[in-house]
Structure formats: structure tokens, C-alpha cells
C-alpha positions as CSV (number, residue, x, y, z in Angstrom):
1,X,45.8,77.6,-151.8
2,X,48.9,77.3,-153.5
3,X,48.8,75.2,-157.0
4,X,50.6,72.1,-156.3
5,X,53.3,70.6,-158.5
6,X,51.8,68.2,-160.7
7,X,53.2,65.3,-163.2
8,X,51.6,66.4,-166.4
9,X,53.1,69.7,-165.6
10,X,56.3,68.7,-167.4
11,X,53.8,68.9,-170.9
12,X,52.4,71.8,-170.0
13,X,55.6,73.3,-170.5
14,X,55.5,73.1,-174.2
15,X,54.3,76.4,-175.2
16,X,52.0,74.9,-179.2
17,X,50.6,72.0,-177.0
18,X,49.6,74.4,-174.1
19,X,47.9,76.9,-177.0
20,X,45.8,73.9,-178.2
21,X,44.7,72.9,-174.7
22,X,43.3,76.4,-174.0
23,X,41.7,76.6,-177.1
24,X,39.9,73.0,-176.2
25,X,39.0,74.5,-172.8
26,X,37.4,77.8,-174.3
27,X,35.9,75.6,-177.0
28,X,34.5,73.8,-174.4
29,X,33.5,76.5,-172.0
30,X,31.5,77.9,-174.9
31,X,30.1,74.6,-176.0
32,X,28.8,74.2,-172.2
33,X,27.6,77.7,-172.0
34,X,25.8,77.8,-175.4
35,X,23.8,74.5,-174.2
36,X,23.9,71.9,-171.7
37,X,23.4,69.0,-173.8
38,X,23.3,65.6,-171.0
39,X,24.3,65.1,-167.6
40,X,28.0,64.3,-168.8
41,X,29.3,67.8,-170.2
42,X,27.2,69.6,-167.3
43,X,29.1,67.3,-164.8
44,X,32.4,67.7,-166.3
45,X,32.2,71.2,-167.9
46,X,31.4,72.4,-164.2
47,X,34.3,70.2,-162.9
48,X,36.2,71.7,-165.1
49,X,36.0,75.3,-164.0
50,X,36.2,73.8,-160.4
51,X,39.7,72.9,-161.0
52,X,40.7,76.3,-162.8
53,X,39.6,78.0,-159.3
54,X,41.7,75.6,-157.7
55,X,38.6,74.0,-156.1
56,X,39.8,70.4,-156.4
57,X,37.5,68.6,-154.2
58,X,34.5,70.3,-155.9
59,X,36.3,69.5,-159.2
60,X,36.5,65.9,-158.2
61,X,32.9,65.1,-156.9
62,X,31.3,66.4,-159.9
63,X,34.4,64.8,-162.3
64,X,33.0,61.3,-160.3
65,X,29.7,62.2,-161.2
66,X,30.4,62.6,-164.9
67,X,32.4,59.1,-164.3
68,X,29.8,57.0,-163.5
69,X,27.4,58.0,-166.5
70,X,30.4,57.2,-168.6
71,X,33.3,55.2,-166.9
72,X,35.2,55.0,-170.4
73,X,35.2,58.4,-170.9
74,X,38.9,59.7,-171.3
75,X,39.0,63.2,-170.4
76,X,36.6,62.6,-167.4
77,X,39.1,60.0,-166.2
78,X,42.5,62.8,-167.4
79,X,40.7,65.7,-165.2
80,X,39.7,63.1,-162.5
81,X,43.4,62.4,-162.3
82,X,44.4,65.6,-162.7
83,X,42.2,67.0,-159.7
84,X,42.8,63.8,-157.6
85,X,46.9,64.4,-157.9
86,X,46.9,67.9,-157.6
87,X,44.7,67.9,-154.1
88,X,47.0,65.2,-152.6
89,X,49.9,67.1,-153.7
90,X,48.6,69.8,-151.8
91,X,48.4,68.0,-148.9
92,X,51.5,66.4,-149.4
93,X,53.5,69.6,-149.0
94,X,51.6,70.4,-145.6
95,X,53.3,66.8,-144.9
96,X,49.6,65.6,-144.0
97,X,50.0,62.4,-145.9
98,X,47.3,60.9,-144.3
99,X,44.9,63.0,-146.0
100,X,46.9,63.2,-149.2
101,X,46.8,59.5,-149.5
102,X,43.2,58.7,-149.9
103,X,43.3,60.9,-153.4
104,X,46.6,59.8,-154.8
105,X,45.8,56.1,-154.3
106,X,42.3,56.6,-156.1
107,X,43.9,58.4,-158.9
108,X,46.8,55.8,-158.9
109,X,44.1,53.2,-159.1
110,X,42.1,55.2,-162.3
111,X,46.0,55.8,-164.1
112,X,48.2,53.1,-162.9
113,X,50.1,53.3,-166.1
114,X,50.8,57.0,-165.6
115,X,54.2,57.3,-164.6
116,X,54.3,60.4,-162.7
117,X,51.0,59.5,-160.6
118,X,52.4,56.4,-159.9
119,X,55.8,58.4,-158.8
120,X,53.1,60.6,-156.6
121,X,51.4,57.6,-154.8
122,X,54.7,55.8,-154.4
123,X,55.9,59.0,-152.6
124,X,53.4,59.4,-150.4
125,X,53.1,56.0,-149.4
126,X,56.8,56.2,-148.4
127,X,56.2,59.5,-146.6
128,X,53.6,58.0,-144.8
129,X,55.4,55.1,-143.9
130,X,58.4,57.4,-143.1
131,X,55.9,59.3,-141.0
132,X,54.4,56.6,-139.5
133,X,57.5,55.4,-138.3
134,X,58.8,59.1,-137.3
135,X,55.6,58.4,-135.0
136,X,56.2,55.3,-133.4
137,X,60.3,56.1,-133.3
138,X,58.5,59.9,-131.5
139,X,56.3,57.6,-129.4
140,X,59.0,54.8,-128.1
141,X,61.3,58.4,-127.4
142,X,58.7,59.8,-125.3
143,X,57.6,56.1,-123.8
144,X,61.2,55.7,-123.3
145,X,61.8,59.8,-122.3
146,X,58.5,58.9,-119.6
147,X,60.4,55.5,-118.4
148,X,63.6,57.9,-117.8
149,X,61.9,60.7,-116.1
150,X,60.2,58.2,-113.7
151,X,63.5,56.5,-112.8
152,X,64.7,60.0,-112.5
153,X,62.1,60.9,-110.0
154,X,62.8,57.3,-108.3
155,X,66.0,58.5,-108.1
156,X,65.6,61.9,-107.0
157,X,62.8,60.2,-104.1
158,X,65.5,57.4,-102.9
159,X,68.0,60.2,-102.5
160,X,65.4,62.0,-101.1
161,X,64.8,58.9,-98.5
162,X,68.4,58.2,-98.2
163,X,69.2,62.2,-97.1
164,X,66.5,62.2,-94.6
165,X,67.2,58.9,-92.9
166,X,70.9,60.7,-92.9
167,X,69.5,64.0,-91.3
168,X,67.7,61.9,-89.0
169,X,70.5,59.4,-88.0
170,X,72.5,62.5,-87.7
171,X,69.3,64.6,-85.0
172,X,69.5,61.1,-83.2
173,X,73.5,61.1,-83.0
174,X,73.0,64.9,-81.7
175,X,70.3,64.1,-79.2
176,X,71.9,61.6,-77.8
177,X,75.2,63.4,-77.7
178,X,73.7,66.2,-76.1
179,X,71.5,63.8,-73.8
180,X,75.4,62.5,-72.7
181,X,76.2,65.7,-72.3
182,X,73.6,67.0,-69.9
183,X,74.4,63.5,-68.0
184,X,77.5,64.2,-67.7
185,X,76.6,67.7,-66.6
186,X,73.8,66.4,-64.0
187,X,76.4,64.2,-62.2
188,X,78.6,67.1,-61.7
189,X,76.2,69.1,-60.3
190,X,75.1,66.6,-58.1
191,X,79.0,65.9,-56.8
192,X,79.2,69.9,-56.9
193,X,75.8,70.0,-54.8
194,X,77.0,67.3,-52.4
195,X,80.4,69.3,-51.4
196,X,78.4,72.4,-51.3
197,X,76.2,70.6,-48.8
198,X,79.0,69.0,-46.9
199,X,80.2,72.4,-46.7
200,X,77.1,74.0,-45.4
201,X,76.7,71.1,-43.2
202,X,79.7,71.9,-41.4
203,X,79.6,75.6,-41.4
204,X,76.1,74.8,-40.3
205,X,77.2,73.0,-37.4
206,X,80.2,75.1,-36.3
207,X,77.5,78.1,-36.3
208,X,75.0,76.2,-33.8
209,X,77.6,74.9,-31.8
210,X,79.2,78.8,-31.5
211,X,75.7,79.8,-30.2
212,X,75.1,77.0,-28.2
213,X,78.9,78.0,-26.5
214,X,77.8,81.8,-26.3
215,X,74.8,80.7,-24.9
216,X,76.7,78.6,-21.9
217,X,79.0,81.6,-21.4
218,X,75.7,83.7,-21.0
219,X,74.1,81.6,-18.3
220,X,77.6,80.5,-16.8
221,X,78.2,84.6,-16.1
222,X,74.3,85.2,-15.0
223,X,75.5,81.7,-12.7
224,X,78.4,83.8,-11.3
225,X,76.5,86.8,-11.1
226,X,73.8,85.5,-9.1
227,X,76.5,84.1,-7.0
228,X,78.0,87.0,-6.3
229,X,75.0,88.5,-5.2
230,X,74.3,85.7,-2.9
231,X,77.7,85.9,-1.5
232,X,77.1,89.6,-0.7
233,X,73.9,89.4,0.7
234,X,75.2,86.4,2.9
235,X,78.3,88.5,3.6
236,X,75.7,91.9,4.7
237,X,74.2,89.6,6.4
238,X,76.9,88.3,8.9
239,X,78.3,92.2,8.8
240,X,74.4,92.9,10.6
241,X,74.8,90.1,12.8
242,X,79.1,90.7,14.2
243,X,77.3,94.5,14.6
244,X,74.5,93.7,16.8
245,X,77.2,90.5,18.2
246,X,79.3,93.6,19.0
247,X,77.0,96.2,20.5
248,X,75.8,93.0,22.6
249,X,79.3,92.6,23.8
250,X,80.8,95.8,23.6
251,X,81.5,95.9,27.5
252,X,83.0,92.5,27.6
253,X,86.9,92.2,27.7
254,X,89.3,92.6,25.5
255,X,89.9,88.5,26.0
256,X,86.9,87.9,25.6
257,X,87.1,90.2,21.5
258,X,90.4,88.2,21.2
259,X,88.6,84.9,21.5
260,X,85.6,86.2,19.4
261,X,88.4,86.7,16.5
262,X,89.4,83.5,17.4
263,X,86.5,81.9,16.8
264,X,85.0,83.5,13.8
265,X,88.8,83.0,12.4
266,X,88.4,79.5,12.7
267,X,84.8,79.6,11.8
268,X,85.7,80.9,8.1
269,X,88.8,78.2,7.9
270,X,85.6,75.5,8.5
271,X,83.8,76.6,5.9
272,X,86.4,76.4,3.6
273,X,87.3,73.4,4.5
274,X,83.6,72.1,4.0
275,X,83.5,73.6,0.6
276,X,86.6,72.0,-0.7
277,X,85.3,68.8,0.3
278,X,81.8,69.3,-1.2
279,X,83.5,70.0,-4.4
280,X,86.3,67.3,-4.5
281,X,82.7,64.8,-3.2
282,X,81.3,66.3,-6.4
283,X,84.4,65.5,-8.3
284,X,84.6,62.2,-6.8
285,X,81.2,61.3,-7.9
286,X,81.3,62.5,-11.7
287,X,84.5,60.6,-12.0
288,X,83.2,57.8,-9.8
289,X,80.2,57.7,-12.8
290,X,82.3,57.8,-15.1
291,X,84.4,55.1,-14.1
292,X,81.7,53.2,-13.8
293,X,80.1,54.0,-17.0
294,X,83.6,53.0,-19.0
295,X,84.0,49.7,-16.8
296,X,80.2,48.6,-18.5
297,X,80.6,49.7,-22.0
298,X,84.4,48.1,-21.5
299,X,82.2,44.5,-20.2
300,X,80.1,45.1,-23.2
301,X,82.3,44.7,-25.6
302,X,84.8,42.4,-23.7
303,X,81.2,40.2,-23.9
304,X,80.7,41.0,-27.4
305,X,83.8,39.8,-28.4
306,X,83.8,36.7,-26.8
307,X,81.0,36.4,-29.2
308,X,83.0,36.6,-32.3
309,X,79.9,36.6,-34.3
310,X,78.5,38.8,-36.4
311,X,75.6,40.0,-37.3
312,X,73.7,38.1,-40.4
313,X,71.5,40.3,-42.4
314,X,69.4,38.6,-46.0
315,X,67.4,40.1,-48.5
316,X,64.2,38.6,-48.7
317,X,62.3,38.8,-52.0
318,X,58.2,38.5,-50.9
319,X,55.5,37.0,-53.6
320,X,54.2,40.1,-54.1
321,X,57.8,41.1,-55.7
322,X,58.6,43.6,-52.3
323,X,62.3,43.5,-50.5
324,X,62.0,42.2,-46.5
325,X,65.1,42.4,-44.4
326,X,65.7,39.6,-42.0
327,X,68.5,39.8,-39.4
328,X,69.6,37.2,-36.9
329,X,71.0,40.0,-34.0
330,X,74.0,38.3,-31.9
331,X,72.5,39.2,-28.5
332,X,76.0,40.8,-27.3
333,X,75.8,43.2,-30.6
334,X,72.3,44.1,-29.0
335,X,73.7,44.6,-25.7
336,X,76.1,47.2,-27.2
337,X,73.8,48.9,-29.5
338,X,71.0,49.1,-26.1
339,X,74.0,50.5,-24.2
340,X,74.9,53.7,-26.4
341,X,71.6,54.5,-26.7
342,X,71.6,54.3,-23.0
343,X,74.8,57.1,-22.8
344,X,72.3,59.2,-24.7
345,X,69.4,59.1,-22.5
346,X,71.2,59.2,-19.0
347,X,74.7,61.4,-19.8
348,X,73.8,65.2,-20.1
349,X,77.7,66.0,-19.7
350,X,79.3,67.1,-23.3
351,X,82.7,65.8,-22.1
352,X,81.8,62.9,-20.7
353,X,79.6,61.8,-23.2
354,X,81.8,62.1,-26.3
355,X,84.4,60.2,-24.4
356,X,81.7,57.4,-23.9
357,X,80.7,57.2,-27.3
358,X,84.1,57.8,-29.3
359,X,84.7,54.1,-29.2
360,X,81.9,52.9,-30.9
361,X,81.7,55.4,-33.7
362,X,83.6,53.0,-35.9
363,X,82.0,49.6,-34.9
364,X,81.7,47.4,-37.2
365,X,78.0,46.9,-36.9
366,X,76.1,49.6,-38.8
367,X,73.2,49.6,-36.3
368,X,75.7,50.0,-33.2
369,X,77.8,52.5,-35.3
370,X,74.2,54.5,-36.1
371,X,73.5,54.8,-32.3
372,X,76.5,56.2,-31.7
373,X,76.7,58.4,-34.3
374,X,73.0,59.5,-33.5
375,X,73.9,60.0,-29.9
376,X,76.8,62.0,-30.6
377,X,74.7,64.5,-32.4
378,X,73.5,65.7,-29.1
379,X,77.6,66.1,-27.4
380,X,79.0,67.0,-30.9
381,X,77.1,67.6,-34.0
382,X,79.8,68.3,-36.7
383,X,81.8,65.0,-35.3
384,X,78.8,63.3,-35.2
385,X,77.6,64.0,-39.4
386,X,81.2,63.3,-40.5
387,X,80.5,59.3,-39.3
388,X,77.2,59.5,-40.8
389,X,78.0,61.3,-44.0
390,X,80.6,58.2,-44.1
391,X,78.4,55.7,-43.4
392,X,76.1,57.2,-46.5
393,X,79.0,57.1,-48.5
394,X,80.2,53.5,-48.0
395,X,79.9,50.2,-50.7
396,X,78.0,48.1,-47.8
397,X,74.8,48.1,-47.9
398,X,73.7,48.1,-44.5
399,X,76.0,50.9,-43.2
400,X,73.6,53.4,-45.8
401,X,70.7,52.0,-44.6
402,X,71.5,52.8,-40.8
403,X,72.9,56.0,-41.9
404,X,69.4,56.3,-43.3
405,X,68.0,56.0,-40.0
406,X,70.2,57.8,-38.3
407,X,69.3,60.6,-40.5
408,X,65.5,60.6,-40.6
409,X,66.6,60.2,-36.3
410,X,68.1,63.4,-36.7
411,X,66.1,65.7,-39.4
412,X,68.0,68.7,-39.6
413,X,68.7,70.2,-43.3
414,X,71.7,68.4,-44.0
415,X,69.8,65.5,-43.1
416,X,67.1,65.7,-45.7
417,X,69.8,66.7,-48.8
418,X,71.8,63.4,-48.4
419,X,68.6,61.5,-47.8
420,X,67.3,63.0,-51.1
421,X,70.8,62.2,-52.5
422,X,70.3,58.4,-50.9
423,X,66.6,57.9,-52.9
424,X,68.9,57.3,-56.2
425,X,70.6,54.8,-54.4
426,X,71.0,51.2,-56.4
427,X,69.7,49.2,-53.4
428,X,65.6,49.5,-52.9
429,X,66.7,48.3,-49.1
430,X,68.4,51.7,-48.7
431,X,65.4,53.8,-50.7
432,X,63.2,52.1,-48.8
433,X,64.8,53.4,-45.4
434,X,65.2,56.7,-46.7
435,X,61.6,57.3,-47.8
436,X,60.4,56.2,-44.9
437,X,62.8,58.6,-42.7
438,X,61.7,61.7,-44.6
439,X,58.4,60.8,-44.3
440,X,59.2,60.6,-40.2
441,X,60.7,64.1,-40.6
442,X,57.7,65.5,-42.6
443,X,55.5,64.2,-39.9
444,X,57.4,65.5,-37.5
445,X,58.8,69.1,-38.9
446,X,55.8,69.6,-40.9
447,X,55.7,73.3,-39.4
448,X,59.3,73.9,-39.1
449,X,60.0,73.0,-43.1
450,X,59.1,75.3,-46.2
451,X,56.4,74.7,-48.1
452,X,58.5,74.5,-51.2
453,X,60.4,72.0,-49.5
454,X,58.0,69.9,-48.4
455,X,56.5,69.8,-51.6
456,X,59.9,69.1,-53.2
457,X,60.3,66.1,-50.2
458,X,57.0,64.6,-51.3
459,X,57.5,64.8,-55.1
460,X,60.6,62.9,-54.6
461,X,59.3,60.0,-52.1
462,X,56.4,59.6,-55.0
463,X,58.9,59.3,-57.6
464,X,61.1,57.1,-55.8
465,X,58.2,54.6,-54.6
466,X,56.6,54.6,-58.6
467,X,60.2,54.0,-60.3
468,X,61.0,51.4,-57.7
469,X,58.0,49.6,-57.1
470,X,57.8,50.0,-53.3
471,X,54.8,50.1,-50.8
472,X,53.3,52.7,-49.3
């Protein structure tokens, strides 16, 4: 350990009184070698050589030792000091001046008069009050560095908060931008699907109506055909009989052949004669029919409008929280409704029953308009799915709803698109009727449809009766 600066070092300096103090030392060495006379000079004479090997804190408990047998004794209170100043000057330049204090204060307290101990304890008392305050000054700027960090990590966690609530508004802003989107999308796919089923629906229409013409030319040539052959075998026939007539006769006169001609002349102009009446009787009758059939549906609705009244249809709202329709039918609208479905039933003549029906395809009663429309299907389908299609299209209620009806009446592949289309309708009156017509076309083209189909037809009736509420 290096020797620590001391106070008395200053009189050490002096080069007669440093002589003299070695020769005291060695005189006393020797004294304490030759004999150890009382506790005392053992004590202090092995103090002594402590401090010489720079073992103060040996020096010092055997120095106190020799103290308290003689607490006057002067140079056991000098080396006391000495030792006591120099080991808390060591520790003083390690600046541990908590450790140095204990021994400066006890040598300050055996030498208060001594100046340069009392410069020694008054310096490390101010060190360790300097250091003491370096340690609370270091602890309030780490309490305060702590306090800082924590607000920075507040800081950083709120601007963590505050970016993901952004990020978040942001996803929702997206989603629901995209969700727009895709709506947006959807109902232009549907519009594009309901043209391309319009389409179809015609093209549809115009096919099965060219087939059902090539199939009328078929059996109107096989007609003629068989005719022909009838007309042949009727004409060999009368060829056998004027040959046997004419071997039979073959010796009468030649008057007699001329008024043979004669008669079988005339015979054919009969027969002619009978056949253009049959087929102007024919003609009479179809037109007489027909006649007949306009002067009725012309009383109909000369009775109907003496009526003036129209048909009153309510929404009624049941306990249980279902829709029931109630209609007060004017009797006359009845009358006309019974009698196009009556054109249906009894008219098998294209011509003459789309000219029966044409006047009531735009009636303003949706349930007369629906008959029509339902019996035109079987004279003319494409004219007949243009009324519906408008009667699905329009704002009243009650002209969907009958072309609901009229549709499930119908059940063709057109039919069950724009029912589909009607089961997102915003009136449960007109869901209602359109479930329940494709459920009348499953039931009764359960075969005839695909099994995908079907399956589709079935998923969207369920959907339709959970979303609004309806009864099975």
C-alpha cells in the first residue's frame, strides 16, 4: 500500500531533526529487543514496527493497547495519531471516506490542537459530505432518469395505442370500402344476370315455339300426305267401279255412254259443291264461336265497368307477427278473371285465342292481368313472359305478387330465375307468394329439375323464410 501523505510530514523534511528521530527509533528498537520491560514498551515498541511496515491497523490496536495502560503517555498518543491519520489518508485517496472517517475523527479527537489532523478530518468530513450529496444528487438523477424513462415508455405505449387504433380505423375504413365495393359489384351482376335471363328467356321461347312450328308443318304434310293417299285409293277405287260400269254396259248405245258422261260429269260438280259448303259450314262455325266468344268477354267487361269499382286488397298483420292478405273481389272483376281462364280451358286455336286474350293482358287488376298472361303462355309464350316479366318488375305490390303466381303456374326455367330474383323482394307479401310457387314447382318438376338446382331452390326458400320470419 502506498504511504499516504501525512501532516507531520512537513517536519520530517528537515534533514538534523529526521537524524535524531531515527536514532530514537533504533535506540528504542534496541531497548525493546535487549528486554521487554512492562506491557507499555512491548505494546508500543511492536506498534511501532507495525507502522514502519506500513501495517497501520496493526500499529493502531497495539498503539490502543499501550494507551489504556498509560493514557498520558505522549509518544503513544504522537504514534496513535500518526497511524490513525496515515490509514485514513489512505483511504481517503481511494475516495472511500466512509472508511477513512472512523480513524481521522478518533485521531482528531486524541490531537484536536494539531493543525494538520484537524485540516485531515475537516477534509474528509467535507468529502464525505460532498460524497454524500454526489449520492443523493446520483440518486434523485437516476430517480428522476427512472421517472423519465417510464414516461418515455408511457409515451412510446400511447403512441403505440394511438398507431394501432389508426391501423385499425384504417382495416375498418378498407373493409368496409371493399364490402361497398363487392355491393356494388353484386348488384351489377345481378342486373347483368337478369338481362342475361331475359335474354335466354326469349331466345328460349323463340326456340320452342320454332319446334313447336316445325312440328305442325310435320304433321300438317303427314295430314296432306295421308290425304293424298286417300284420295288415290278413293279415285282407284271409282276407276275399278266405271271399268266393271263399262264392261257391264259396253253393248249399250252410244246415248246411253253420252248420258253416263253426263251423269258422272254432274256427279263430280255435286261433290264439289258439297265440299265447298262443308268447309265455308266449318268456317261459319269457327267464326260463329268466335263471335260469340268476343260478344261475352265484350258483356264482361261492359258489366265490369258499370261496376267502377275496384278491387280493395289490405295487409293484415296476425298476433303471431305473420302478414294475411284480405281482398274484398268486386264480383264483375271475378267474372272477368273466371272468363280468361275459361279461353284457356275451352280455345285450343292459337289465333283465336291470342285474339281473345290480347285485351286483358293489361287490365288493371293484377289477378285478371295474371290469368291472361298465364293463358297466353299456352297461344304465345314469348308474348306471354314479356307481361309477366313486367308485372315482376312494377312498384305495386300486387301486380308482383300475381306475377308470382303466374310464374309458379308456369314453372319453366325462366320462371324459377325471376322467382329467385323476387325472394329479395322488400314486400314479405310478395316472398311469401314466391316461396310458395317454387315450392309448387319443386313438387311438381321434382324429376324434370337438376339436382343442383333443386338444392340451390331449397337453400334459398330456407333463407328467405329464416331472414323474413315466415311460416312454413
Amino acid at each position: 500500500m502506498k504511504k499516504p501523505f501525512s501532516p507531520i510530514d512537513g517536519f520530517m523534511k528537515n534533514r538534523p531533526t529526521k537524524i535524531i528521530l531515527l536514532c530514537v527509533l533504533v535506540s528504542l528498537l534496541t531497548a525493546a529487543a535487549l528486554s521487554q520491560e512492562g506491557d507499555l514498551d512491548f505494546y508500543f515498541n511492536r506498534g511501532l514496527q507495525k507502522y514502519l511496515r506500513a501495517d497501520y491497523k496493526g500499529a493502531i490496536e497495539d498503539l490502543e493497547r499501550a494507551r489504556k495502560i498509560d493514557a498520558s503517555n505522549e509518544k503513544v498518543i504522537k504514534f496513535l495519531v500518526k497511524a490513525l491519520v496515515d490509514l485514513g489518508a489512505g483511504y481517503s485517496n481511494e475516495n472511500n471516506f466512509s472508511l477513512a472517517m472512523p480513524y481521522v475523527k478518533r485521531a482528531f479527537e486524541l490531537a484536536p490542537g494539531d493543525p494538520g489532523v484537524r485540516n485531515v478530518y475537516v477534509k474528509v468530513e467535507n468529502m464525505l459530505k460532498t460524497q454524500a450529496e454526489k449520492g443523493r444528487a446520483d440518486s434523485e438523477e437516476k430517480k428522476r432518469q427512472e421517472e423519465l424513462d417510464e414516461q418515455k415508455k408511457k409515451e412510446r405505449e400511447r403512441t403505440s395505442l394511438e398507431e394501432n387504433a389508426r391501423r385499425a380505423r384504417e382495416l375498418a375504413e378498407q373493409r368496409d370500402r371493399r364490402e361497398r365495393e363487392e355491393k356494388i359489384k353484386g348488384d351489377e351482376l345481378i342486373k347483368i344476370a337478369q338481362e342475361q335471363w331475359r335474354i335466354e328467356a326469349r331466345e328460349q321461347l323463340k326456340r320452342e315455339e320454332t319446334r313447336e312450328a316445325d312440328r305442325k308443318r310435320f304433321w300438317k304434310i303427314i295430314t296432306v300426305f295421308i290425304s293424298v293417299l286417300i284420295a288415290a285409293g278413293i279415285a282407284g277405287i271409282i276407276f275399278v267401279i266405271i271399268r266393271l260400269f263399262n264392261r257391264n254396259i259396253i253393248t249399250e248405245t252410244a246415248s246411253t255412254r253420252q248420258e253416263g258422261d253426263r251423269l258422272l260429269q254432274l256427279s263430280k260438280q255435286q261433290n264439289l259443291e258439297i265440299n265447298e259448303k262443308v268447309n265455308k259450314f266449318g268456317s261459319g262455325i269457327k267464326d260463329i264461336l268466335t263471335n260469340q266468344m268476343e260478344r261475352i268477354i265484350k258483356m264482361m267487361e261492359e258489366q265490369s265497368r258499370a261496376g267502377a269499382q275496384e278491387t280493395i286488397k289490405l295487409e293484415v298483420k296476425k298476433p303471431d307477427g305473420s302478414i294475411q292478405v284480405l281482398t274484398d273481389i268486386n264480383p264483375h272483376v271475378r267474372a272477368r278473371a273466371n272468363g280468361v281462364e275459361l279461353i284457356e280451358q275451352t280455345i285450343d286455336d292459337r289465333e283465336t285465342g291470342e285474339k281473345l286474350l290480347e285485351p286483358f293482358l293489361n287490365d288493371v287488376d293484377s289477378r285478371v292481368r295474371a290469368n291472361a298472361a298465364k293463358g297466353m303462355y299456352k297461344y304465345n309464350r314469348e308474348k306471354a313472359m314479356v307481361v309477366i316479366d313486367g308485372m315482376c318488375r312494377s312498384s305495386d305490390n300486387w301486380m308482383r305478387l300475381s306475377g308470382a303466381w303466374a310464374l309458379g303456374e308456369i314453372g319453366n326455367d325462366i320462371a324459377i330465375k325471376t322467382l329467385m330474383v323476387l325472394l329479395e323482394d322488400p314486400k314479405d307479401i310478395v316472398v311469401s307468394r314466391a316461396v310458395k310457387s317454387l315450392e309448387k314447382i319443386l313438387e311438381n318438376k321434382q324429376e324434370e329439375l337438376d339436382g343442383e338446382l333443386s338444392n340451390t331452390i331449397k337453400r334459398r326458400i330456407k333463407d328467405a323464410r329464416t331472414q323474413r320470419k315466415l311460416k312454413t
